[in-house]
C-alpha positions as CSV (number, residue, x, y, z in Angstrom):
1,X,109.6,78.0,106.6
2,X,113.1,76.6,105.8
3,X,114.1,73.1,107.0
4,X,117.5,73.2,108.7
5,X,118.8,69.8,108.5
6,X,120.6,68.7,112.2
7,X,123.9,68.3,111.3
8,X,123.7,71.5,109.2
9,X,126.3,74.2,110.8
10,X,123.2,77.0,110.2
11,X,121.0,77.4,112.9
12,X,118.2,80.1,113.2
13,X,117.8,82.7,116.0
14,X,114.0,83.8,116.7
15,X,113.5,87.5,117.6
16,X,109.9,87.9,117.9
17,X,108.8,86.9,114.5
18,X,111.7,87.0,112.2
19,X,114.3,84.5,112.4
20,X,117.7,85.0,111.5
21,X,120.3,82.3,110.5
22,X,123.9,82.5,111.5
23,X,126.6,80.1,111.2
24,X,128.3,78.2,114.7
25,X,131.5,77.9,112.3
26,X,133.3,80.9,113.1
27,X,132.6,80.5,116.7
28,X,133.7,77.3,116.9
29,X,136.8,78.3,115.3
30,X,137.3,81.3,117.8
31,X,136.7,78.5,121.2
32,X,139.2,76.3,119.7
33,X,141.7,78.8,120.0
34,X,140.5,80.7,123.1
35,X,140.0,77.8,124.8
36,X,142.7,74.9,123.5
37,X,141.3,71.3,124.1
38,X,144.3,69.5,122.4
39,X,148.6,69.8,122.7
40,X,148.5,70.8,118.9
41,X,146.9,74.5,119.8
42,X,148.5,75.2,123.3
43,X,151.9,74.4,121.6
44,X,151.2,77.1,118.6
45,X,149.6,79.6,120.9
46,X,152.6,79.5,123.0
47,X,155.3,79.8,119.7
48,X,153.0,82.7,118.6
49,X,153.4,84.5,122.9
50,X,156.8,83.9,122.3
51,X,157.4,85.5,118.7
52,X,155.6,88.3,120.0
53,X,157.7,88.6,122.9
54,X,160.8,87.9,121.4
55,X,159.7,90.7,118.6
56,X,158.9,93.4,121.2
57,X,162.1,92.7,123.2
58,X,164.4,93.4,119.8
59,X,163.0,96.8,118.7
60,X,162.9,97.9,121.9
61,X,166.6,97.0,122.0
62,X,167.2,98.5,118.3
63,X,166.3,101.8,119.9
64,X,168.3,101.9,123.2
65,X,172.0,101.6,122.0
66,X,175.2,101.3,123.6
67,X,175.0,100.9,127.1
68,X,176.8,103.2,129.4
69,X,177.3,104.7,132.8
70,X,176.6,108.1,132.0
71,X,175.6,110.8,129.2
72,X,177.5,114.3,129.9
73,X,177.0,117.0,127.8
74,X,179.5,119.9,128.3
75,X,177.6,123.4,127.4
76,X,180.6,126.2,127.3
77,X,179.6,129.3,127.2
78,X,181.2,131.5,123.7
79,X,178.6,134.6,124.2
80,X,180.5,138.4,123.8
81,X,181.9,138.2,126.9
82,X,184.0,135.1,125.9
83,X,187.3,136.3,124.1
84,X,189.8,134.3,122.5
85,X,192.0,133.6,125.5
86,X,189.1,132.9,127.3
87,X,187.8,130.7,124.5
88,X,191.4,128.7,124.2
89,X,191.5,128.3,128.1
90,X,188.4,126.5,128.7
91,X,188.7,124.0,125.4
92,X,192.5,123.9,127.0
93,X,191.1,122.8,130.2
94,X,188.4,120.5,129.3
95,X,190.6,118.6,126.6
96,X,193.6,118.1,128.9
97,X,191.2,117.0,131.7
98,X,190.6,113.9,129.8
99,X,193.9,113.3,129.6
100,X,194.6,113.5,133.3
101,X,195.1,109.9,135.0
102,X,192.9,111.1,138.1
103,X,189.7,111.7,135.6
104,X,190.7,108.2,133.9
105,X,190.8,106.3,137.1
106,X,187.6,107.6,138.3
107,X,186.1,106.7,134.8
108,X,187.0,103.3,135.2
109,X,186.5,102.7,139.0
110,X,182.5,104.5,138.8
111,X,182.1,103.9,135.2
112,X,182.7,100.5,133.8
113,X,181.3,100.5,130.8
114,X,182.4,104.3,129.9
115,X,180.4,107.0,129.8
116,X,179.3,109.2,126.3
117,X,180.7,112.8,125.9
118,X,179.7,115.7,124.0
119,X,180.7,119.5,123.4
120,X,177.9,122.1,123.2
121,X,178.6,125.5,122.6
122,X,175.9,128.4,122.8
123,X,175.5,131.9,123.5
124,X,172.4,133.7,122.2
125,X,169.1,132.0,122.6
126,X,168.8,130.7,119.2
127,X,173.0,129.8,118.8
128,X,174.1,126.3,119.5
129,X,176.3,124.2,118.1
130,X,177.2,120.7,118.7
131,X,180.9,121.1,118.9
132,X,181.8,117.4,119.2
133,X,180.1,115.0,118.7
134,X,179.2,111.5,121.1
135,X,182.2,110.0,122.3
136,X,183.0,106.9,124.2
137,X,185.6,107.4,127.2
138,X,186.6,104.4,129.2
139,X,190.4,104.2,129.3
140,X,193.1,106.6,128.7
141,X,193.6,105.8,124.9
142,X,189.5,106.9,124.3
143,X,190.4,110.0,127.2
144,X,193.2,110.9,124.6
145,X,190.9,110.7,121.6
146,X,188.5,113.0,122.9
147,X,190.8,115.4,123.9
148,X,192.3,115.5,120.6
149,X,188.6,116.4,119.2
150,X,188.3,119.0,121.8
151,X,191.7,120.7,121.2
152,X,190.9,120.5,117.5
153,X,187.2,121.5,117.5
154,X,187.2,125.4,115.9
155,X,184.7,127.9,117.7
156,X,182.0,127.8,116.0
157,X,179.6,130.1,118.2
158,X,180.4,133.6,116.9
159,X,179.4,136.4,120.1
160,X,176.4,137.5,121.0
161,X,173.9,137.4,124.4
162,X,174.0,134.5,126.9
163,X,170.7,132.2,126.3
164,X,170.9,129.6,129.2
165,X,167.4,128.6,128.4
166,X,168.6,127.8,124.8
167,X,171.7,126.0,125.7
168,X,170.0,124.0,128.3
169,X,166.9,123.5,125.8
170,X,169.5,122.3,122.8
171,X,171.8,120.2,125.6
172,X,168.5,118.3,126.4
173,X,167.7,117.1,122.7
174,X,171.4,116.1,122.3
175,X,170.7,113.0,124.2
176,X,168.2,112.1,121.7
177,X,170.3,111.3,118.8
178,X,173.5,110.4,121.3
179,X,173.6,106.7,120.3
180,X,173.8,105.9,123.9
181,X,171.4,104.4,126.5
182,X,172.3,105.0,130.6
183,X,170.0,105.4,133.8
184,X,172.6,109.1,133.8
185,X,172.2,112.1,132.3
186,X,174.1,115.1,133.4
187,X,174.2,118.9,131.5
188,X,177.7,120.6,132.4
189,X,177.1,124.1,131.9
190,X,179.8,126.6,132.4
191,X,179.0,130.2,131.9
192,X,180.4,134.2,133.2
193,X,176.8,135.9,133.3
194,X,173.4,136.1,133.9
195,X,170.7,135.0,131.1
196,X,169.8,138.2,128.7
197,X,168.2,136.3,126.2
198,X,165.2,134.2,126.0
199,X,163.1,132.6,128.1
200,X,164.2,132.3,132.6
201,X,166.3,129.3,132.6
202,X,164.2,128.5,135.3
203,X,161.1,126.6,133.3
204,X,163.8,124.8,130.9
205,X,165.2,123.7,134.1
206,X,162.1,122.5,135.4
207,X,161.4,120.3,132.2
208,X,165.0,119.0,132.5
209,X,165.0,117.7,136.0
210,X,161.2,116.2,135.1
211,X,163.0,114.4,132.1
212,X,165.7,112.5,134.5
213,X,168.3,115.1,133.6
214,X,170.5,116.6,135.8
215,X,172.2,120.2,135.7
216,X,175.2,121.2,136.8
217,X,177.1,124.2,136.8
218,X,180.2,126.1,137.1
219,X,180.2,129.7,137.1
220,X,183.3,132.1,136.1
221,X,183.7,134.6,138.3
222,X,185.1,137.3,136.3
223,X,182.3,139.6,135.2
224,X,180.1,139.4,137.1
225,X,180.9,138.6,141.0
226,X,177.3,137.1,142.1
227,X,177.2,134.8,138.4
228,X,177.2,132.1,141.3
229,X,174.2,132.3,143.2
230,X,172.4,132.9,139.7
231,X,173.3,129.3,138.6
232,X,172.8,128.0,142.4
233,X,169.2,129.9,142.3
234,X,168.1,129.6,138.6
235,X,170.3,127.5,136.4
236,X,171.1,123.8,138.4
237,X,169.0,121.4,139.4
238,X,168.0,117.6,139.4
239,X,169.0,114.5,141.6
240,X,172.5,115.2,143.3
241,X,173.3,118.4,141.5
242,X,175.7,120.9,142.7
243,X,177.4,123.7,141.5
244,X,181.2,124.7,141.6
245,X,182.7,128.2,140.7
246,X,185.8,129.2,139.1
247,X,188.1,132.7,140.1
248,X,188.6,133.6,136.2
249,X,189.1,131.7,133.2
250,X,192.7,130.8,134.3
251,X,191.4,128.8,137.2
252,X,188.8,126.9,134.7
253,X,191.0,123.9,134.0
254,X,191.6,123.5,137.5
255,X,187.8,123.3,138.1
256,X,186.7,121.8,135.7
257,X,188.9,118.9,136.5
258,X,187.5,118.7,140.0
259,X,184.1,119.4,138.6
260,X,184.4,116.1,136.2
261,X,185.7,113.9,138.9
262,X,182.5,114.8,141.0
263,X,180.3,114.5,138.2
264,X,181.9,111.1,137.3
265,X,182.2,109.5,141.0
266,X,180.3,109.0,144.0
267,X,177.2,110.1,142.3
268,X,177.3,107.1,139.8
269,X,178.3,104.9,142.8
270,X,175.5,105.8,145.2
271,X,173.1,108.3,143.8
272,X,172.2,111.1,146.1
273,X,169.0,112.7,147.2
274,X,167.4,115.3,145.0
275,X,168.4,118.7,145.0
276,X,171.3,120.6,145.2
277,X,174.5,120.2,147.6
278,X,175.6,123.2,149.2
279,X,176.5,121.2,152.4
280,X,179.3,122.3,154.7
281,X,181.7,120.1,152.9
282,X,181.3,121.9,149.3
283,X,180.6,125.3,149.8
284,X,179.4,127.6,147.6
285,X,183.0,130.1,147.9
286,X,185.3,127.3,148.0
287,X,183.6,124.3,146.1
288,X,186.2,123.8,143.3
289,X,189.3,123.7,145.9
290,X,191.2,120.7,146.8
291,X,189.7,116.9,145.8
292,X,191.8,113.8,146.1
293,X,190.0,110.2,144.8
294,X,192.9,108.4,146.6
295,X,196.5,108.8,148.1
296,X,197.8,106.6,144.9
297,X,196.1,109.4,142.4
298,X,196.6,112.8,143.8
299,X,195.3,114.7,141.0
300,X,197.3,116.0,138.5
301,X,197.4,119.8,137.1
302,X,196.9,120.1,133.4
303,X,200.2,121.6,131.4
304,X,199.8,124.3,129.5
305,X,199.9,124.1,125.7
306,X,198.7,126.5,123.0
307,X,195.9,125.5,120.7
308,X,196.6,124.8,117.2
């Protein structure tokens, strides 16, 4: 048998007839910190809590961004029924919104610290583009810039079938890489036709709302007269989403307009209950008619110009 001295740190455990040595050291070491008995250790185990904290806070702040209001992604539609014209008047309308003083107010009256835009285009299920990229709007000199990149941005979405599941599905990993972080995220789609390629817009739709994103819509009533209650039924959805409805492509900017100052206002200032608004005050054959923010900012038409 081995003689453990006393003051040795070894002592022996006996298991029936074998006896094992093992060391109090370690454990000693362990209660020390687990259990501090002097200032020395409660002073570095808090330095080491707050290092941690301080460490977890950062990188979860490296990943975020720029704060802002909202994230709006505009999806126009450029399938076979889009022609030229019809190409130029929406880009038209959606640049020279930005540039309207009624948009701009409501911007910086909901919005404070701006809101992040970008241009999608898509028409089969497997073509999308991102037309222009992330850009920060919260005055009229940032309106102005983005409406510059819209009027200059080239179509780059060639014809073919409309894939609203694709559009939506591309729209929804744009905020991904957008660079900005908000509690708001809204897909604009605009579109003259039902889906008739891909998957029913229906289950992208689904997965969008259950990811915080919101879709609205405005439909172009030129091809196909019930395009309307398609996106009502099987395109829209999420937290206050709503649809509105244009005559042809001449009465897009007009919409659109409206359609933005919705988008922008009373939703960001009180957020409304899920699902969408057809209520007697927007409805679905006359949603995109007269909206005033304030008797100091009727809202202004866009002027005409060509595209260059």
């Amino acid at each position: 048998m081995v003689n453990v001295p006393s003051y040795s740190p070894i002592q022996h455990l006996e298991i029936g007839r074998l006896k094992f040595f093992v060391s109090n050291t370690p454990m000693k070491f362990l209660t020390a910190f687990s259990y501090p008995k002097n200032a020395f250790f409660k002073h570095l185990l808090s330095l080491l809590v707050m290092i941690t904290f301080l460490g977890t806070s950062t990188s979860v702040n490296a990943q975020e961004g720029e704060w802002v209001d909202l994230e709006l992604v505009l999806a126009i539609d450029l399938s076979s029924s889009v022609d030229q014209n019809e190409w130029e008047l929406q880009a038209i309308g959606i640049a020279e919104a930005f540039r309207n003083p009624s948009l701009i107010e409501t911007i910086q009256s909901s919005a404070p610290n701006g809101i992040a835009v970008a241009v999608v285009q898509w028409s089969s299920n497997n073509s999308q583009s991102l037309a222009v990229d992330w850009t920060l709007v919260s005055d009229a000199a940032s309106g102005r810039a983005l409406s510059r990149k819209i009027k200059r941005m080239p179509r780059m979405v060639g014809g073919g079938q409309t894939g609203i599941y694709g559009a939506i599905d591309f729209s929804i990993r744009q905020f991904k890489n957008s660079g900005y972080t908000s509690w708001r995220k809204v897909i604009d789609i605009s579109g003259d036709g039902q889906a008739n390629s891909g998957a029913r817009p229906g289950t992208i739709r689904d997965r969008a709302v259950d990811e915080g994103v919101i879709i609205n819509g405005l439909a172009i009533i030129n091809e196909e007269p019930f395009v309307d209650r398609y996106f009502r039924d099987k395109v829209i959805g999420g937290s206050g989403a709503f649809l509105m409805r244009a005559e042809d492509y001449d009465d897009f900017a007009t919409a659109i307009l409206r359609k933005l100052i919705r988008e922008i206002g009373p939703p960001l200032a009180s957020p409304l209950p899920y699902g969408p608004i057809f209520s007697e005050s927007y409805p679905l054959t006359s949603s995109a008619k007269s909206h005033v923010i304030s008797a100091d900012a009727a809202i202004l038409l866009p002027v005409s110009w060509t595209m260059q």
